[in-house]
PDB file of N, CA, C and O in Angstrom:
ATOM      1  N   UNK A   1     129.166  88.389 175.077  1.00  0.00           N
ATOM      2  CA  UNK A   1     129.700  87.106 174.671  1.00  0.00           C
ATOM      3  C   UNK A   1     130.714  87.271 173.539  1.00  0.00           C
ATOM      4  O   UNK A   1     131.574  86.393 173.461  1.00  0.00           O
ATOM      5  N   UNK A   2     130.742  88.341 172.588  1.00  0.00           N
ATOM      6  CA  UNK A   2     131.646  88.659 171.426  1.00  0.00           C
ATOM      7  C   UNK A   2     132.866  88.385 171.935  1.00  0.00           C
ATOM      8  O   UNK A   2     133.664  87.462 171.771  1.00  0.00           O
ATOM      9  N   UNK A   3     132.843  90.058 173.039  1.00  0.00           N
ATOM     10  CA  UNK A   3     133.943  90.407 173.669  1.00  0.00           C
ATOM     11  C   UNK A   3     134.624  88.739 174.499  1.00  0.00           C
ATOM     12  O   UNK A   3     135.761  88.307 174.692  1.00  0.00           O
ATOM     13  N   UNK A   4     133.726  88.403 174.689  1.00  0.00           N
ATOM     14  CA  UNK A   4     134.885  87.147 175.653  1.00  0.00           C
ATOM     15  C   UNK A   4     135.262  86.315 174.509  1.00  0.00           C
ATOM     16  O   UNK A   4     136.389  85.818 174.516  1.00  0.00           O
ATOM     17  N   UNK A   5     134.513  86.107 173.578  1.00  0.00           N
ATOM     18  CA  UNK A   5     134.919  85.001 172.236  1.00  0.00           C
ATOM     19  C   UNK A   5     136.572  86.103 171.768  1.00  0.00           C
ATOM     20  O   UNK A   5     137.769  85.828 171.847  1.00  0.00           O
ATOM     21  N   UNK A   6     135.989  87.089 171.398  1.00  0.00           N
ATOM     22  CA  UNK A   6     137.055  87.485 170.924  1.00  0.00           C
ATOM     23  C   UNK A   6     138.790  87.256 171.805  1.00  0.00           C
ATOM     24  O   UNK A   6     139.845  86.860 171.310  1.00  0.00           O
ATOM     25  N   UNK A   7     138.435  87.758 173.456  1.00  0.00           N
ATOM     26  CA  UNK A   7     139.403  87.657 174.293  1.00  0.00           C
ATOM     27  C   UNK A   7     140.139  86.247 174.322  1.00  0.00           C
ATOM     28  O   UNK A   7     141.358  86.072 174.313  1.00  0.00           O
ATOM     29  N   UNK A   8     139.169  85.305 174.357  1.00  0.00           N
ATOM     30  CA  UNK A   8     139.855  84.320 174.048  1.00  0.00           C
ATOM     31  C   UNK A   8     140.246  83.607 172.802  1.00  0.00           C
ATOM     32  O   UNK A   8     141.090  82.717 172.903  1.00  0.00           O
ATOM     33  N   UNK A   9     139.710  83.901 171.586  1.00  0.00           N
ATOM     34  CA  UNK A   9     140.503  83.812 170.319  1.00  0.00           C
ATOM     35  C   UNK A   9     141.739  84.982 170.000  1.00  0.00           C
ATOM     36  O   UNK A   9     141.984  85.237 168.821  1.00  0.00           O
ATOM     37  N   UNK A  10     142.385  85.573 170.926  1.00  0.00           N
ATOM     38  CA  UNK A  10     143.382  86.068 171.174  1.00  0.00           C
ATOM     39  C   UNK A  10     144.672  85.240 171.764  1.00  0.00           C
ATOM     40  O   UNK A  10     145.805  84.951 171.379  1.00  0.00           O
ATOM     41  N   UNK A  11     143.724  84.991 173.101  1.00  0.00           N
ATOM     42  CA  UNK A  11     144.764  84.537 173.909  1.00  0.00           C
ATOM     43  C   UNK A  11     144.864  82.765 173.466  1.00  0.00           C
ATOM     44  O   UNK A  11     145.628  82.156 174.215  1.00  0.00           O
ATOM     45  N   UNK A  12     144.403  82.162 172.704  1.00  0.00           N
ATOM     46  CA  UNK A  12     144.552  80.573 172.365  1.00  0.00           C
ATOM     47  C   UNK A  12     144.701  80.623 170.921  1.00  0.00           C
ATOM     48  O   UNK A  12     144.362  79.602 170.322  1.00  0.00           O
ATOM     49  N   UNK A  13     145.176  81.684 170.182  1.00  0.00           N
ATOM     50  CA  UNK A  13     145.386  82.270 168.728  1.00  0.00           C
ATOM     51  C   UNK A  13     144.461  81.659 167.688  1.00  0.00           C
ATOM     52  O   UNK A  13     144.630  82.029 166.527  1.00  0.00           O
ATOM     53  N   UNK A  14     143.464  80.734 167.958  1.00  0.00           N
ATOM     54  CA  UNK A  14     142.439  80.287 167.100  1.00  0.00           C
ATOM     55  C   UNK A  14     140.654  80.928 167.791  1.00  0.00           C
ATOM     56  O   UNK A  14     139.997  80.921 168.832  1.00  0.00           O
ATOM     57  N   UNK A  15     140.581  81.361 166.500  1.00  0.00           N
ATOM     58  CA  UNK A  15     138.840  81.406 166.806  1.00  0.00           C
ATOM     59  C   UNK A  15     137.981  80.444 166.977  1.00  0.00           C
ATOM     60  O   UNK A  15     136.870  80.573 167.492  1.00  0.00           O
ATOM     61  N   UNK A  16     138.551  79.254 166.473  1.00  0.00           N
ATOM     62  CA  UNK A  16     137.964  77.943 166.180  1.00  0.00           C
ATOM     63  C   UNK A  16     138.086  77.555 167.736  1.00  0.00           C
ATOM     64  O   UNK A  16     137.044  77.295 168.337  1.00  0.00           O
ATOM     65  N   UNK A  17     139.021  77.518 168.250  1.00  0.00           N
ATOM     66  CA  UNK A  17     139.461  76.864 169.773  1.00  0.00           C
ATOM     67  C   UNK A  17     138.177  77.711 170.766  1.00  0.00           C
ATOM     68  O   UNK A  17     137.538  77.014 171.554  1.00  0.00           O
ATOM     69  N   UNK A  18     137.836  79.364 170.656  1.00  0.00           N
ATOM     70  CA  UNK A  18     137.437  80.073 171.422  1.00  0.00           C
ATOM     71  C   UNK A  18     135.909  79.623 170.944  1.00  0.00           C
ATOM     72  O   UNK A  18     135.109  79.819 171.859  1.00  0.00           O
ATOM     73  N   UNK A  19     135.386  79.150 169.919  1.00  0.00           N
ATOM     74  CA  UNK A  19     134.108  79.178 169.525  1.00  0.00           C
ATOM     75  C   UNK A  19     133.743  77.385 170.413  1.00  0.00           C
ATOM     76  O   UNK A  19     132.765  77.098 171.102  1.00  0.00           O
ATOM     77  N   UNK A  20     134.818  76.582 170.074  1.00  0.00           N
ATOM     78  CA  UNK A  20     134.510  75.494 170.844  1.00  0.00           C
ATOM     79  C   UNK A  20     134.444  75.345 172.124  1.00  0.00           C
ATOM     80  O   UNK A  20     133.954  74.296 172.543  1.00  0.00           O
ATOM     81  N   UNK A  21     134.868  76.247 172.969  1.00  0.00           N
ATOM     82  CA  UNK A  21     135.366  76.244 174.209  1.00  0.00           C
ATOM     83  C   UNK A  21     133.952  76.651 174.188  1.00  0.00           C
ATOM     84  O   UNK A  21     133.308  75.659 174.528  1.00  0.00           O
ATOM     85  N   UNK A  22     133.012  77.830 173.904  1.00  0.00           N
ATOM     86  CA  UNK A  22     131.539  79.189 173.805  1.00  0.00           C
ATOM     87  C   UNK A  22     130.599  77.894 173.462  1.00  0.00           C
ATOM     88  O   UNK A  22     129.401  78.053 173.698  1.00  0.00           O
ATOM     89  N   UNK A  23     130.991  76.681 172.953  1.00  0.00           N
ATOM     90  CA  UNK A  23     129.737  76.009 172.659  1.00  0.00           C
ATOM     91  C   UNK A  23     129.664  74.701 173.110  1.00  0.00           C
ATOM     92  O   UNK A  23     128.601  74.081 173.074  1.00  0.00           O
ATOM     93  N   UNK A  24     130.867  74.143 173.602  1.00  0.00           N
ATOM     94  CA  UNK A  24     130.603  72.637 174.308  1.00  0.00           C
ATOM     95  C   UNK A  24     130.594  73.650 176.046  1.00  0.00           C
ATOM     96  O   UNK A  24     129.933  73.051 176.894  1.00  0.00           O
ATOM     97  N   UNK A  25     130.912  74.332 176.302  1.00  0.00           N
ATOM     98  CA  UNK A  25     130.309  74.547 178.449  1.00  0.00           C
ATOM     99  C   UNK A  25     128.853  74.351 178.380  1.00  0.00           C
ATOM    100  O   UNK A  25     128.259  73.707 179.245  1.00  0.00           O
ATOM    101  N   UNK A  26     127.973  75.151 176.879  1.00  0.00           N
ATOM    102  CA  UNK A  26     126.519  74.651 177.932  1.00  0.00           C
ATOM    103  C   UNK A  26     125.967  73.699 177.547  1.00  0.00           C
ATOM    104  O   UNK A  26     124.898  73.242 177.951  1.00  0.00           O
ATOM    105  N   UNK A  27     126.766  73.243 176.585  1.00  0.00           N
ATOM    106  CA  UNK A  27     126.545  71.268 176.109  1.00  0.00           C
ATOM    107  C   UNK A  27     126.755  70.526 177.534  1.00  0.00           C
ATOM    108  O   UNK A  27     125.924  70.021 178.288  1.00  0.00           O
ATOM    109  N   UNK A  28     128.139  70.638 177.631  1.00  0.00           N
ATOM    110  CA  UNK A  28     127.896  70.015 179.138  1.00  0.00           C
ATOM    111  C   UNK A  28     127.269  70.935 180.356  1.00  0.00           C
ATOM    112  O   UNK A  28     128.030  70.854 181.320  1.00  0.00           O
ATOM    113  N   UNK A  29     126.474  71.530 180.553  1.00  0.00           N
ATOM    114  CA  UNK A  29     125.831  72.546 180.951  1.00  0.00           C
ATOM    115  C   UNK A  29     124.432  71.721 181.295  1.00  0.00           C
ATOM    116  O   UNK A  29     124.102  71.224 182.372  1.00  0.00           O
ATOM    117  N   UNK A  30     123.867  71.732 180.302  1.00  0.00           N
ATOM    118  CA  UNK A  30     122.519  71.214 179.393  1.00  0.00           C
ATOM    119  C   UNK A  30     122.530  70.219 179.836  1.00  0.00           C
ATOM    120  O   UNK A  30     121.484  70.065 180.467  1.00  0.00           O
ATOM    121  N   UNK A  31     123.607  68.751 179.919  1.00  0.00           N
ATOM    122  CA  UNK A  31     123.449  67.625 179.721  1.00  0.00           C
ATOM    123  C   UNK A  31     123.225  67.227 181.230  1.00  0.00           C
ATOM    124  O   UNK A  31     122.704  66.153 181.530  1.00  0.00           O
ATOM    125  N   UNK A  32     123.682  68.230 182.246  1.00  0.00           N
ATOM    126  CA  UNK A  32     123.361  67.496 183.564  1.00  0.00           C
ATOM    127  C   UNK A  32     124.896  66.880 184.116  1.00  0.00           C
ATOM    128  O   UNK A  32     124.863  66.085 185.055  1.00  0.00           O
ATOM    129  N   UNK A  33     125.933  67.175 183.651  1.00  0.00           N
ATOM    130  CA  UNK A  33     127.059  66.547 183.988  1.00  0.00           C
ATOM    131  C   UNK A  33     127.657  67.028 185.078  1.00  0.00           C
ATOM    132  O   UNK A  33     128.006  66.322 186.023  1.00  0.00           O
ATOM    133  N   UNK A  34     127.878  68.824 184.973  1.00  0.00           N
ATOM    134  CA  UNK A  34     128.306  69.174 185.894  1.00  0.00           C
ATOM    135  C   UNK A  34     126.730  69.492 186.684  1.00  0.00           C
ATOM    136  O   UNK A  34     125.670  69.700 186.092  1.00  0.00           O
ATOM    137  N   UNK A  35     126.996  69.447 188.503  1.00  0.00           N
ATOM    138  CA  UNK A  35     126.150  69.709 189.344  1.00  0.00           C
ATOM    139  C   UNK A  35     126.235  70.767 190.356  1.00  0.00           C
ATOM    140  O   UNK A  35     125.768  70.836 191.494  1.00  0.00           O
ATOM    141  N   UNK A  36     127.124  71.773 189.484  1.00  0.00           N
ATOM    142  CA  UNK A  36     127.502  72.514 190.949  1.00  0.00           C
ATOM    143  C   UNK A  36     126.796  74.425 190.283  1.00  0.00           C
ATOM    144  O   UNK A  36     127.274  75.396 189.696  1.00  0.00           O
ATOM    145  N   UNK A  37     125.536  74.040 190.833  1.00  0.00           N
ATOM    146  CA  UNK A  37     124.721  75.641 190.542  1.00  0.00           C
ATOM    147  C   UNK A  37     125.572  76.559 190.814  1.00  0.00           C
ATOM    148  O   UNK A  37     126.024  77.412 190.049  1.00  0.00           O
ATOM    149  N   UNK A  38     125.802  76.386 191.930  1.00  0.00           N
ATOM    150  CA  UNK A  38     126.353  78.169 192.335  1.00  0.00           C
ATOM    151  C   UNK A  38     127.517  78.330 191.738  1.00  0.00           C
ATOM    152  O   UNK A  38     128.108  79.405 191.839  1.00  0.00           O
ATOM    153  N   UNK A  39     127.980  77.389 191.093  1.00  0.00           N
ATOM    154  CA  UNK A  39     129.516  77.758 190.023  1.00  0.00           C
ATOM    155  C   UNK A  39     128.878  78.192 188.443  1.00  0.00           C
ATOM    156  O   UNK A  39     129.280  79.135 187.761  1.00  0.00           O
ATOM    157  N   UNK A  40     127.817  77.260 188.096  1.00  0.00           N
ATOM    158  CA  UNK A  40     127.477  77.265 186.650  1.00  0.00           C
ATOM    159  C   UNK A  40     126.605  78.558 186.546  1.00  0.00           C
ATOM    160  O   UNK A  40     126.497  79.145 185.469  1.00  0.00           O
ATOM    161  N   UNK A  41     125.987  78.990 187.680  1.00  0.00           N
ATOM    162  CA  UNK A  41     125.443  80.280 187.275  1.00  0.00           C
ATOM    163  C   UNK A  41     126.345  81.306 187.282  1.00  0.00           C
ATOM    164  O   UNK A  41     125.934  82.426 186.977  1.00  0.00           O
ATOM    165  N   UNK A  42     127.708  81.120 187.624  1.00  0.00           N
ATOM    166  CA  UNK A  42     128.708  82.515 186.697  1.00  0.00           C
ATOM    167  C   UNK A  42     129.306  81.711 185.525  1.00  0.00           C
ATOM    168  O   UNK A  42     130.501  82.000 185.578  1.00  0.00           O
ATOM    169  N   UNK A  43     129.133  80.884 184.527  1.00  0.00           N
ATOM    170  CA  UNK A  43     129.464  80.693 183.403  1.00  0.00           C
ATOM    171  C   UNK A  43     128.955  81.888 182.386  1.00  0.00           C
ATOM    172  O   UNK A  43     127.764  82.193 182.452  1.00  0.00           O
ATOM    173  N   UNK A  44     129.625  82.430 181.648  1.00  0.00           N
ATOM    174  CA  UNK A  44     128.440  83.404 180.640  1.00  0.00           C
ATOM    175  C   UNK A  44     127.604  83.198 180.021  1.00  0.00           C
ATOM    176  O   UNK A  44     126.813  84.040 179.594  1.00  0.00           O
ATOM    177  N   UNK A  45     127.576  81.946 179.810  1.00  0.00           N
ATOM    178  CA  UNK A  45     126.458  81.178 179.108  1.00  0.00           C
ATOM    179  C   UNK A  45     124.896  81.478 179.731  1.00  0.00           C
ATOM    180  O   UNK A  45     123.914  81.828 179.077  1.00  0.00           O
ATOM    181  N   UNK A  46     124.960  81.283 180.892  1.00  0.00           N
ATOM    182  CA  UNK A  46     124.178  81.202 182.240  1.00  0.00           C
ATOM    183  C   UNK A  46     123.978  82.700 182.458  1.00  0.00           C
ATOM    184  O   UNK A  46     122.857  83.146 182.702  1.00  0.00           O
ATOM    185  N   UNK A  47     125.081  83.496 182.370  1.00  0.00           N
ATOM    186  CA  UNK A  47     124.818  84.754 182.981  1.00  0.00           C
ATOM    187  C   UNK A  47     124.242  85.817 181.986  1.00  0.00           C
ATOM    188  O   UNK A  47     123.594  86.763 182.433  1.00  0.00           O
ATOM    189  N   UNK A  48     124.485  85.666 180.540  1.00  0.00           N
ATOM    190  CA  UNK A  48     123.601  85.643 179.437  1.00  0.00           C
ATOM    191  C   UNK A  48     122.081  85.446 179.331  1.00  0.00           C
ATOM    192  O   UNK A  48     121.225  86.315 179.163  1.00  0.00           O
ATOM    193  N   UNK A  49     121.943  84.254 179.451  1.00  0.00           N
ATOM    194  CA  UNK A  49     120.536  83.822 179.701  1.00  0.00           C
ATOM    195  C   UNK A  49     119.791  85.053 180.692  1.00  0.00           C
ATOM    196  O   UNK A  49     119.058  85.995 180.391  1.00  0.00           O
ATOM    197  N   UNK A  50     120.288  84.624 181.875  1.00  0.00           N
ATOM    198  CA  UNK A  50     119.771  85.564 182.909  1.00  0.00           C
ATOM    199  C   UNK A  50     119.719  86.905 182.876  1.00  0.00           C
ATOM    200  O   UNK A  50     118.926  87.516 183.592  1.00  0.00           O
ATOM    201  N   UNK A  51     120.707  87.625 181.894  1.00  0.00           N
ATOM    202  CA  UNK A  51     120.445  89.111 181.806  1.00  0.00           C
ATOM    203  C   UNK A  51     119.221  89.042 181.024  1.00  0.00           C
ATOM    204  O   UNK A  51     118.225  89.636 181.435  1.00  0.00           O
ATOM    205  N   UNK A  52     119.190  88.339 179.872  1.00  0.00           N
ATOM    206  CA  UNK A  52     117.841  88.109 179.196  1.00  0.00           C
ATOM    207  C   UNK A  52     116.632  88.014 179.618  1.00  0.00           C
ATOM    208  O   UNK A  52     115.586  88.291 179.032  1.00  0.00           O
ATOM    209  N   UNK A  53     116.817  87.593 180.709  1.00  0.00           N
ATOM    210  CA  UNK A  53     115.676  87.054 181.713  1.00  0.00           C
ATOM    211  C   UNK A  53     114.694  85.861 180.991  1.00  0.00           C
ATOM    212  O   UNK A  53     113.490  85.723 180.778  1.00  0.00           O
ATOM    213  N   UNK A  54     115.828  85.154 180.768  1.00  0.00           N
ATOM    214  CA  UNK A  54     115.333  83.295 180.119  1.00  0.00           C
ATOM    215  C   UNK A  54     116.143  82.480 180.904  1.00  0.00           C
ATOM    216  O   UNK A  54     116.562  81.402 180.481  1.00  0.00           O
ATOM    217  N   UNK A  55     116.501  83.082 182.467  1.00  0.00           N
ATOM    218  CA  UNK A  55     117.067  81.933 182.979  1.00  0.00           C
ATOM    219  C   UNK A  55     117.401  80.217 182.124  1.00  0.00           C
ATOM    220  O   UNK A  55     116.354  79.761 181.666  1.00  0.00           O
ATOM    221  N   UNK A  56     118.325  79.536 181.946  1.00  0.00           N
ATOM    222  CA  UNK A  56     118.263  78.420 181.639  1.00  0.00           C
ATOM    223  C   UNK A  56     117.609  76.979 182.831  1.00  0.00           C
ATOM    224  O   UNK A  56     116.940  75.967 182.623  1.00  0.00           O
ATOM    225  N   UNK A  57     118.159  77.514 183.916  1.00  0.00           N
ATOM    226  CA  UNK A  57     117.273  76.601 185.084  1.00  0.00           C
ATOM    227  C   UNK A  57     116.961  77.631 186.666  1.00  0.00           C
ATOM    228  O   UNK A  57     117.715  78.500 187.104  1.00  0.00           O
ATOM    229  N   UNK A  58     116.029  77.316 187.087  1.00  0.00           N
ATOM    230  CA  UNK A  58     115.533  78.077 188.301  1.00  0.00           C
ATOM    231  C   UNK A  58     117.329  78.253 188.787  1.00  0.00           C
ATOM    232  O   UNK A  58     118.030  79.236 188.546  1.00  0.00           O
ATOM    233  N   UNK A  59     117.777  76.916 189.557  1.00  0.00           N
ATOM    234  CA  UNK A  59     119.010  77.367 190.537  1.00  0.00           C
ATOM    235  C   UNK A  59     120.098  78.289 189.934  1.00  0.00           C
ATOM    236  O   UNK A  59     120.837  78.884 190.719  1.00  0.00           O
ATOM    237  N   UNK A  60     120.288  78.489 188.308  1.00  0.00           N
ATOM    238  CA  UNK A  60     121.047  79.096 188.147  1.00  0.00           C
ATOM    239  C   UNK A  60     120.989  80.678 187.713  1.00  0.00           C
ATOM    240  O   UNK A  60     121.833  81.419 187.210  1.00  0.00           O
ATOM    241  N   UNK A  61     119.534  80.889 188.156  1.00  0.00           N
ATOM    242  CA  UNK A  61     119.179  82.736 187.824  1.00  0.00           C
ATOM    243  C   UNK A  61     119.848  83.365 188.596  1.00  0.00           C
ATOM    244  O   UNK A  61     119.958  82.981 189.761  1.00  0.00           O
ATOM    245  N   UNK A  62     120.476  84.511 188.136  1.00  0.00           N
ATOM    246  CA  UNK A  62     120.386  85.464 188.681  1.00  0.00           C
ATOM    247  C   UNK A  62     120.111  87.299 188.331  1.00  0.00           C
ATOM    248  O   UNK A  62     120.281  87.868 187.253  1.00  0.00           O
ATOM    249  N   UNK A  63     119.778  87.727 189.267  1.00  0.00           N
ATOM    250  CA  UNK A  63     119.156  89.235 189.022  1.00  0.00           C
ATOM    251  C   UNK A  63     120.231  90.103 187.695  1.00  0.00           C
ATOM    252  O   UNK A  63     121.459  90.028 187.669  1.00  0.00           O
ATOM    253  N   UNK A  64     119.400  90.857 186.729  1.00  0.00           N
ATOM    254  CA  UNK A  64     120.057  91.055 185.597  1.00  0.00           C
ATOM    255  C   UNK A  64     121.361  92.016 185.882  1.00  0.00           C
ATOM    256  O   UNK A  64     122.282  92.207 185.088  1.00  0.00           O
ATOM    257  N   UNK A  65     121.217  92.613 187.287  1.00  0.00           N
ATOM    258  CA  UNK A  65     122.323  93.459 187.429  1.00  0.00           C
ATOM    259  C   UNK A  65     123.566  92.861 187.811  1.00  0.00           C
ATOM    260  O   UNK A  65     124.640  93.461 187.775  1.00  0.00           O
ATOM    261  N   UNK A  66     123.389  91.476 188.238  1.00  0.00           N
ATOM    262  CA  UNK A  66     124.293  90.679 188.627  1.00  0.00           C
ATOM    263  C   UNK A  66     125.004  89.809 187.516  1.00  0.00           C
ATOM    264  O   UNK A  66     126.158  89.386 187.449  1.00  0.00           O
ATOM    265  N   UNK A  67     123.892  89.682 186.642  1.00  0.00           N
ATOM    266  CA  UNK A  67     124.198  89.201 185.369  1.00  0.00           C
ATOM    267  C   UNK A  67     125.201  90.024 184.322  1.00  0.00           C
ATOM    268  O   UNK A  67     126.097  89.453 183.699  1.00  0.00           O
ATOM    269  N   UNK A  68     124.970  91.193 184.237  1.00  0.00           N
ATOM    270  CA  UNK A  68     125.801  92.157 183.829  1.00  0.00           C
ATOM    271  C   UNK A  68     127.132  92.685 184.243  1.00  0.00           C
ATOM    272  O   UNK A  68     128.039  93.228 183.611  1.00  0.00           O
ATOM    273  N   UNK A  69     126.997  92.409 185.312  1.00  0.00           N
ATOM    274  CA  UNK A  69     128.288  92.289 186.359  1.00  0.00           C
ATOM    275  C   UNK A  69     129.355  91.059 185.413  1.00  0.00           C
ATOM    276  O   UNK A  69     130.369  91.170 184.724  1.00  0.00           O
ATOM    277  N   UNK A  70     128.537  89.992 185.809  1.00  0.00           N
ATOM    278  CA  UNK A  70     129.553  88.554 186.032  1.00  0.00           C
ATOM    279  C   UNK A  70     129.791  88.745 183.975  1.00  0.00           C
ATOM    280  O   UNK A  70     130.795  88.114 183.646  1.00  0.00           O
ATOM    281  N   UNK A  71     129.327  89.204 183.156  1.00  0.00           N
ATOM    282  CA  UNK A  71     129.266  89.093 182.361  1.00  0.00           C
ATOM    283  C   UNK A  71     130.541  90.080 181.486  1.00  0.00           C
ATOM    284  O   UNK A  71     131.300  89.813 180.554  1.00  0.00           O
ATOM    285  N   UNK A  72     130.301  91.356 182.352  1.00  0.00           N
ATOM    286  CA  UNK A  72     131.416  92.235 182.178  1.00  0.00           C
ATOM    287  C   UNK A  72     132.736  91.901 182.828  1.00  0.00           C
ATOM    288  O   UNK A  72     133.831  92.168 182.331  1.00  0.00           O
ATOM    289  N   UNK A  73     132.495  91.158 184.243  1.00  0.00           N
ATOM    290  CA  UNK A  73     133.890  90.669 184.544  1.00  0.00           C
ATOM    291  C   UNK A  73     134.621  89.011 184.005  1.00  0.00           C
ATOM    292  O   UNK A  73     135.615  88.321 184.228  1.00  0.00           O
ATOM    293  N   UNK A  74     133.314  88.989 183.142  1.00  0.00           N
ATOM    294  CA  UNK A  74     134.436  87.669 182.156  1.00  0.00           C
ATOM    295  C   UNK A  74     135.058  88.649 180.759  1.00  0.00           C
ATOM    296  O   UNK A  74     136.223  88.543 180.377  1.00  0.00           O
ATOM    297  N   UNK A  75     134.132  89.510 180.168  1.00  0.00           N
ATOM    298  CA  UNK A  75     134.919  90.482 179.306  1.00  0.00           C
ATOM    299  C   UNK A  75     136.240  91.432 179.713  1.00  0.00           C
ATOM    300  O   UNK A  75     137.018  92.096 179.028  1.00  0.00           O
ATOM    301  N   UNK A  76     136.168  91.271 180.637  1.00  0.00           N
ATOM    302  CA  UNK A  76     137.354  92.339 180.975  1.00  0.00           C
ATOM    303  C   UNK A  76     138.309  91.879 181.506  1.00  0.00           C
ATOM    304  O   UNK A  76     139.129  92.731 181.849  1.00  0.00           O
ATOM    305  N   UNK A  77     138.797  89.915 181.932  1.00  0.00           N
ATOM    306  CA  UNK A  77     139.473  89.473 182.075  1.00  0.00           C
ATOM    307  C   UNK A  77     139.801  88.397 180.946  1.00  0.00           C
ATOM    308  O   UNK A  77     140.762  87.635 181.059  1.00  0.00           O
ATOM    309  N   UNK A  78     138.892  88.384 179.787  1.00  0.00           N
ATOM    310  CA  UNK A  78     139.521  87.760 178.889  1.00  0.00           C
ATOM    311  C   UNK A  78     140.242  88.575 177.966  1.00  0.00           C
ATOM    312  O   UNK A  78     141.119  88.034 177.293  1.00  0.00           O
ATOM    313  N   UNK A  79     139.980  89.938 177.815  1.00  0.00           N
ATOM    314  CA  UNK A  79     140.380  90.770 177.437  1.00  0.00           C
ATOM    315  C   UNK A  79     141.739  91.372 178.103  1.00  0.00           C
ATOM    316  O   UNK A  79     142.418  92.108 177.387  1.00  0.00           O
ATOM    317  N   UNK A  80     142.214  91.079 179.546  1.00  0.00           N
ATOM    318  CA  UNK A  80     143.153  91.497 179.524  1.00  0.00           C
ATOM    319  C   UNK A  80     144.078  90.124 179.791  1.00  0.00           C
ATOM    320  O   UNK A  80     145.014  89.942 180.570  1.00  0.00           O
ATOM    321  N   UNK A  81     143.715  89.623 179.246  1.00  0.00           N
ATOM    322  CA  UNK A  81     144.805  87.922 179.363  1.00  0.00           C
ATOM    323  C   UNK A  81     145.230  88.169 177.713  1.00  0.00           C
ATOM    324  O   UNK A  81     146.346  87.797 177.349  1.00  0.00           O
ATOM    325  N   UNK A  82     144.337  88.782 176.783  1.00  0.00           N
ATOM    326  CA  UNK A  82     144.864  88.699 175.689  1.00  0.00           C
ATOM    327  C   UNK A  82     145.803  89.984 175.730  1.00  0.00           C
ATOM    328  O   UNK A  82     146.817  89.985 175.033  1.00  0.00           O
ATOM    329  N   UNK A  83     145.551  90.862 176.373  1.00  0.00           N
ATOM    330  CA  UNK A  83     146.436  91.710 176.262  1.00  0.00           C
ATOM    331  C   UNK A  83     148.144  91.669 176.610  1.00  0.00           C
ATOM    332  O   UNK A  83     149.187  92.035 176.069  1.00  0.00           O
ATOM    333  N   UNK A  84     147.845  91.193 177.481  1.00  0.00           N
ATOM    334  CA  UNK A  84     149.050  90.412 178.915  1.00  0.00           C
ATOM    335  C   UNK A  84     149.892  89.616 177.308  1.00  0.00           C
ATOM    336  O   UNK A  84     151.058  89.878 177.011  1.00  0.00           O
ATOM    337  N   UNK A  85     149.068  88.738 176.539  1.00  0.00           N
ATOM    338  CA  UNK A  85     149.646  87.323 175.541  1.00  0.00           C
ATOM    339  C   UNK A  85     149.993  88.221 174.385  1.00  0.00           C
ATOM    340  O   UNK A  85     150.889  87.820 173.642  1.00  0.00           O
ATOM    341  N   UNK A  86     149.525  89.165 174.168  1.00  0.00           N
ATOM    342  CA  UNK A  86     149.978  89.908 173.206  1.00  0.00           C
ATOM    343  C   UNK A  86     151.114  90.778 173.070  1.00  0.00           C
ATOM    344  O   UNK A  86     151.878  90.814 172.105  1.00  0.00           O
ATOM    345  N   UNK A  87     151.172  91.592 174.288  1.00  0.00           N
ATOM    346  CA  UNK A  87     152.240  92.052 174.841  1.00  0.00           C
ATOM    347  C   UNK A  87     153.473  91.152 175.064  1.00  0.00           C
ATOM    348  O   UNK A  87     154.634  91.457 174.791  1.00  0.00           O
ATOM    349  N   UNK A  88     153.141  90.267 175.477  1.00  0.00           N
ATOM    350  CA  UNK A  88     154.450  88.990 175.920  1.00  0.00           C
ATOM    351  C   UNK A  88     154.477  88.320 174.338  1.00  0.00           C
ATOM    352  O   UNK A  88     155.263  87.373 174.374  1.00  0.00           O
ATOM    353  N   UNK A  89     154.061  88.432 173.354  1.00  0.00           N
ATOM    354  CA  UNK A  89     154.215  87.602 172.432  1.00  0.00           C
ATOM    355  C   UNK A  89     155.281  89.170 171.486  1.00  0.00           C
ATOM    356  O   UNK A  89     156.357  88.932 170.937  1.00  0.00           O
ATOM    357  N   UNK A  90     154.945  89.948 171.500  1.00  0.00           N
ATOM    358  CA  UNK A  90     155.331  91.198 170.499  1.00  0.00           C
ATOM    359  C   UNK A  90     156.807  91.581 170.986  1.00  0.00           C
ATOM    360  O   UNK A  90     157.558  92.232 170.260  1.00  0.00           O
ATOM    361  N   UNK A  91     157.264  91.034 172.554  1.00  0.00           N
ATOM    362  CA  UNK A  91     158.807  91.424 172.711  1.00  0.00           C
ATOM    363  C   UNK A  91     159.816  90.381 172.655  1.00  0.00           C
ATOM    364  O   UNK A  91     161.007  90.667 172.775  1.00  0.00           O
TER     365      UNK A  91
END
């Protein structure tokens, strides 16, 4: 979760923006707003939980290796969007 906070307090140049973005998804998460499981269980929020093995709700578990997966492929694409914004910002 660092690594994606960080990736995206790169690429939206505030930490403040990346910490709000990391803490209102499982607000609305939590609240029942959005209804679509098989999307919210690759949020990292969700996929977090589940590597933990504290699922947040039955429909949205999944197996910790899968969790680690979806978890590494939000780190490694927020990470290279900042790279991509950094690069395009430095020429």
């Amino acid at each position: 979760m660092s690594v994606i906070a960080f990736g995206l307090a790169g690429l939206l140049r505030s930490a403040i923006a990346a910490l709000g973005i990391l803490i209102t998804v499982p607000i609305i998460v939590g609240t029942g707003i959005l209804q679509w499981p098989q999307v919210l269980r690759l949020l990292p929020d969700q996929a977090a939980l589940s590597l933990l093995g504290a699922p947040g709700y039955d429909v949205t578990a999944l197996p910790p290796a899968a969790a680690a997966l979806v978890l590494a492929t939000w780190a490694g694409l927020c990470l290279a969007a900042y790279a991509l914004a950094l690069i395009r910002r430095d020429t």
